[in-house]
PATOR-971211 format. One record per residue (C-alpha): residue number from 1; residue in three letters; x, y, z. Coordinates in Angstrom, 2 decimals, padded with zeros to 5 digits. Example, Ala and Ser with C-alpha at 12.3 -4.5 7.8 and 13.67 -1.06 7.14 Angstrom:
2
+------+------+---------+---------+---------+
! resi ! resn !      c1 !      c2 !      c3 !
+------+------+---------+---------+---------+
!    1 !  ALA !  012.30 ! -004.50 !  007.80 !
!    2 !  SER !  013.67 ! -001.06 !  007.14 !
+------+------+---------+---------+---------+
//
This chain:
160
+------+------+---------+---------+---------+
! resi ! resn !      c1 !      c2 !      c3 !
+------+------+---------+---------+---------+
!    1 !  UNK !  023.72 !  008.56 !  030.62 !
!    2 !  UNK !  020.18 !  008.96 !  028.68 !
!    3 !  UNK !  016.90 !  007.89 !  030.20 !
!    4 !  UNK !  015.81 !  005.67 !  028.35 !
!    5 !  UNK !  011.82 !  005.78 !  029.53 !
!    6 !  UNK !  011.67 !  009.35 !  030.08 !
!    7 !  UNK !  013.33 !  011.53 !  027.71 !
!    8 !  UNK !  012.92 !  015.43 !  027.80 !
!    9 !  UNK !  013.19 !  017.79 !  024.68 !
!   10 !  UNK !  016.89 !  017.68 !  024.38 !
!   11 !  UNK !  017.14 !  014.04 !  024.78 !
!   12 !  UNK !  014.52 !  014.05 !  022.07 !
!   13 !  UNK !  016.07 !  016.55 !  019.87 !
!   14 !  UNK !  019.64 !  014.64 !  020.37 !
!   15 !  UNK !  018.04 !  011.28 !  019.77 !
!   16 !  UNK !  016.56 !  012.12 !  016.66 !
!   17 !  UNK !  019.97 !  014.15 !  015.20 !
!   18 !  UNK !  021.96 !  011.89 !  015.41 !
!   19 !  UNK !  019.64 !  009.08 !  013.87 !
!   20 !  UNK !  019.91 !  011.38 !  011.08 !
!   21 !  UNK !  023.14 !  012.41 !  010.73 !
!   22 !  UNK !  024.12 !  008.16 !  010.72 !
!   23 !  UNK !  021.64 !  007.91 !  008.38 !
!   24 !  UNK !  023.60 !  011.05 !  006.37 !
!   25 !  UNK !  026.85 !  009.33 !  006.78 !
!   26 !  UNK !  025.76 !  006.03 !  005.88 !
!   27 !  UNK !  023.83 !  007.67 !  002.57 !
!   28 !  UNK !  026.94 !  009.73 !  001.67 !
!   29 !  UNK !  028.96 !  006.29 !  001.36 !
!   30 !  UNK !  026.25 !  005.07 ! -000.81 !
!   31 !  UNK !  026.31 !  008.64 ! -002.60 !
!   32 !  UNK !  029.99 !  008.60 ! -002.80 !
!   33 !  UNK !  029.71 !  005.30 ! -004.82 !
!   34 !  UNK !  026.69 !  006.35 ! -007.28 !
!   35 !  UNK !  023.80 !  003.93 ! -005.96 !
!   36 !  UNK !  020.51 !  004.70 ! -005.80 !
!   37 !  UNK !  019.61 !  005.16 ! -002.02 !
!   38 !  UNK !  021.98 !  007.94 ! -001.09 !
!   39 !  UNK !  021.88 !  010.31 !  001.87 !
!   40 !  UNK !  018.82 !  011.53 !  001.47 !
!   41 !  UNK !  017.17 !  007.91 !  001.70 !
!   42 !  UNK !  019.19 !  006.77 !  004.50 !
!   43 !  UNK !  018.69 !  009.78 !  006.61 !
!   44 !  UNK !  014.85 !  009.30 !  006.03 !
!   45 !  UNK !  014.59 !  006.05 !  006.89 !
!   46 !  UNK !  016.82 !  006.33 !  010.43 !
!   47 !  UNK !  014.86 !  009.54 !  011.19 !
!   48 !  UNK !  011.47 !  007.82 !  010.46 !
!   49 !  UNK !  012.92 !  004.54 !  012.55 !
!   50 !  UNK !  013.78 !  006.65 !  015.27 !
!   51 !  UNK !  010.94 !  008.38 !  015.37 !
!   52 !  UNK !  008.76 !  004.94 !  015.60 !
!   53 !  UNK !  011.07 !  004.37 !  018.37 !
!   54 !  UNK !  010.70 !  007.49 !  020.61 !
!   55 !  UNK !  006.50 !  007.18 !  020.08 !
!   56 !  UNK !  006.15 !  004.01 !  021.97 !
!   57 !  UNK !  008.45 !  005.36 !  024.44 !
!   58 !  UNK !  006.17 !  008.11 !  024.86 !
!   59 !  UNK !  002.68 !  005.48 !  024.53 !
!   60 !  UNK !  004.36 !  003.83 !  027.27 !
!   61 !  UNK !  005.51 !  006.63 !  029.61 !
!   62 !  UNK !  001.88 !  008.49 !  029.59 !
!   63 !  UNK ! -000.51 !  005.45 !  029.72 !
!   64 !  UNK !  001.55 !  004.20 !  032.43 !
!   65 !  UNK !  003.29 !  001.04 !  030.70 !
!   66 !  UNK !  002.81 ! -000.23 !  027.69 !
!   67 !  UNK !  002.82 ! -004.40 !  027.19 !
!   68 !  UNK !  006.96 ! -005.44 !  027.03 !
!   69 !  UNK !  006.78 ! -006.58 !  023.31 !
!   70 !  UNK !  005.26 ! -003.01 !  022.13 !
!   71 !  UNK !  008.67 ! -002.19 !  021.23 !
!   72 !  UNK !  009.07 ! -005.59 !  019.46 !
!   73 !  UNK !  005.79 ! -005.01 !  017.12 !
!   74 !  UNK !  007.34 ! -001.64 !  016.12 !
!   75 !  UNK !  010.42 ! -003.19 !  015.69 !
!   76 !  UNK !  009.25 ! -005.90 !  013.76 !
!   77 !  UNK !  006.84 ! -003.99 !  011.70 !
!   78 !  UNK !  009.81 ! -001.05 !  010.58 !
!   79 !  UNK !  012.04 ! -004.15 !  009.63 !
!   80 !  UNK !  009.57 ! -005.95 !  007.09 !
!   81 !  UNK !  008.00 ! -002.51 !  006.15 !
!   82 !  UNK !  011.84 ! -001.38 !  005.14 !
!   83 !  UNK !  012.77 ! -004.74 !  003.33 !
!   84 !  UNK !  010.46 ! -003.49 !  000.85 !
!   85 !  UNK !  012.10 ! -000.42 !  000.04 !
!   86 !  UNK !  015.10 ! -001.83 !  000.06 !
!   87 !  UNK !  013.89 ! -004.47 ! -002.41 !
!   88 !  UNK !  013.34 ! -001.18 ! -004.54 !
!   89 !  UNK !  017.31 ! -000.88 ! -005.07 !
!   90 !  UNK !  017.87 ! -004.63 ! -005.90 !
!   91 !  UNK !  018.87 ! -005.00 ! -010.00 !
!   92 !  UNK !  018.90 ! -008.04 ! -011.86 !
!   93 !  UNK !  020.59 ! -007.46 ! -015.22 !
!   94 !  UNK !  019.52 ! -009.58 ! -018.40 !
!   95 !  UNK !  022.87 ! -011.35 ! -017.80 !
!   96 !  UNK !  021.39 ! -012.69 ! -014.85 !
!   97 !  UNK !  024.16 ! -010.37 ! -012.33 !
!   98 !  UNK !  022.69 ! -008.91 ! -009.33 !
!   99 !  UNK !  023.14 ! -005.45 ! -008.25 !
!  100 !  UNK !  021.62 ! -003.51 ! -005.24 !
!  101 !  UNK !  022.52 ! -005.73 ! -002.58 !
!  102 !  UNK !  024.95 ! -003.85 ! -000.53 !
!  103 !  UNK !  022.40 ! -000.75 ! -000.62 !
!  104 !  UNK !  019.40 ! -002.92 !  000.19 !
!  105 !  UNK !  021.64 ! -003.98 !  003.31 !
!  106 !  UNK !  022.25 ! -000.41 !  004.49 !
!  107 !  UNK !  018.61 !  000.86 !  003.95 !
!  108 !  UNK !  017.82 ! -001.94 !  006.37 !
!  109 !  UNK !  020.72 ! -001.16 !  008.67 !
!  110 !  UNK !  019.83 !  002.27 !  009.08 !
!  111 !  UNK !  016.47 !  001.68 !  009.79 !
!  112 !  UNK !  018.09 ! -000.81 !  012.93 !
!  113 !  UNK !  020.74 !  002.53 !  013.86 !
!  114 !  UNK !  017.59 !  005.13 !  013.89 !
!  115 !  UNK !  015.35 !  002.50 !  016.10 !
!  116 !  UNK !  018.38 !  001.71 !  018.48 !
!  117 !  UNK !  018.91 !  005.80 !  018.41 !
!  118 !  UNK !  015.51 !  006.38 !  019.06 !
!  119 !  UNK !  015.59 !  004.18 !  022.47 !
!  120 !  UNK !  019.06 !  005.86 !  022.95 !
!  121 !  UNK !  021.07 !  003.17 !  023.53 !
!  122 !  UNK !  024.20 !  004.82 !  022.46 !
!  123 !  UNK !  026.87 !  002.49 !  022.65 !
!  124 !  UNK !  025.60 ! -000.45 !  019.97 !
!  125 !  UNK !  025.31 !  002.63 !  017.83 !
!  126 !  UNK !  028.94 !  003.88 !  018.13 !
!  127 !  UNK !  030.28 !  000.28 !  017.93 !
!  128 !  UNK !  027.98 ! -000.55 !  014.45 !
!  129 !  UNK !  029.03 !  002.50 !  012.81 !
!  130 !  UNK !  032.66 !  001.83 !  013.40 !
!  131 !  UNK !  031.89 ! -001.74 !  012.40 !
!  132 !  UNK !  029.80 ! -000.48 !  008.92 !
!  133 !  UNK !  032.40 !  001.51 !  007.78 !
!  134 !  UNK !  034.85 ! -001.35 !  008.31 !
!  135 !  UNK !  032.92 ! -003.13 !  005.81 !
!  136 !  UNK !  031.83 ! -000.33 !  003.32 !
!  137 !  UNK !  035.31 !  001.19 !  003.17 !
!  138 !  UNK !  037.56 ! -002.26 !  003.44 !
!  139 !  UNK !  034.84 ! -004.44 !  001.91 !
!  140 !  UNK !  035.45 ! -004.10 ! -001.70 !
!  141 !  UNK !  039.05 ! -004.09 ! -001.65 !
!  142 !  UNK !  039.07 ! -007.32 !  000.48 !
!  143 !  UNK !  036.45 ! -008.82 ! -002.00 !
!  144 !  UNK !  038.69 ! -008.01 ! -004.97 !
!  145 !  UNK !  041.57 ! -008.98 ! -003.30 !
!  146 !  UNK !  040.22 ! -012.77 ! -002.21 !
!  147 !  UNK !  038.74 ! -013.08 ! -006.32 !
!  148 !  UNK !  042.78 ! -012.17 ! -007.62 !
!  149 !  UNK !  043.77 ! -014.74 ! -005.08 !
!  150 !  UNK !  041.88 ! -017.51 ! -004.96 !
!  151 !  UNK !  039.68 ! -016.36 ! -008.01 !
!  152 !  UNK !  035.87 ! -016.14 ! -008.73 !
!  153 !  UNK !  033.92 ! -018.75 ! -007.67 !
!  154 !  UNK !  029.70 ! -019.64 ! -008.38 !
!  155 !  UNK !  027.90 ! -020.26 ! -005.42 !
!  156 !  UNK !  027.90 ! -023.88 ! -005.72 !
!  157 !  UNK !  032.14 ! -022.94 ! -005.31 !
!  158 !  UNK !  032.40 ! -024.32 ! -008.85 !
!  159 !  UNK !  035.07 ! -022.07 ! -010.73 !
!  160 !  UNK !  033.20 ! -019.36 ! -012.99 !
+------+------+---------+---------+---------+
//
């Protein structure tokens, strides 16, 4: 089990690889699928979370504790500082369709994987992964699946 106040270099180097490599998988998915956040933006933005993540470890391990909710500030400021880029990949077509969304969801999510990597709590990050690619993989199908059966809908649930 990984310490989760006092990591050493190879906790560090682990925590931080494998932020990255979910943020590669989840980016490869988006890839796969031509958006515009691919593996390369994904892997960025777990790395970067985890790395938030490990500093106030560290802030808190060598000035001898850090106030509880330091965590929760970092937390708090990676998840509104990420909704912005992920606001980047949201599309609104002149036929008033919106595109992005999906993408915009997993920029966020990965920035939530890296964080929860970079305190090393490994288990939520095993169980999300198997749970994101439930959705990205099975998603689409089950969306098109629902729209042949009980057809499109708008959002008031007025037929389109």
């Amino acid at each position: 089990m990984s310490s989760f106040q006092n990591p050493g270099l190879t906790e560090i180097i682990l925590r931080l690889t494998i932020a990255t490599l979910v943020g590669c998988v989840i980016g490869l998915n988006r890839d796969l699928r031509g958006k515009p956040a691919g593996l390369r933006t994904h892997s960025l933005v777990t790395l970067g979370s985890a790395l938030l993540a490990l500093a106030i470890l560290h802030v808190s391990i060598t000035t001898g504790g850090v106030p509880g909710d330091a965590l929760s500030r970092v937390i708090q400021g990676v998840v509104t500082g990420i909704g912005f880029l992920g606001a980047g990949v949201i599309i609104r077509d002149p036929a008033g369709h919106v595109r992005g969304l999906t993408t915009a969801a997993t920029i966020w999510l990965s920035a939530s994987l890296g964080i929860v990597c970079g305190i090393g709590y490994w288990l939520p990050v095993t169980v999300a992964m198997v749970l994101i690619f439930i959705v990205l993989l099975l998603g689409g199908p089950m969306e098109l699946f629902v729209e042949r059966f009980f057809g499109r809908t708008g959002n008031d649930g007025s037929p389109k």
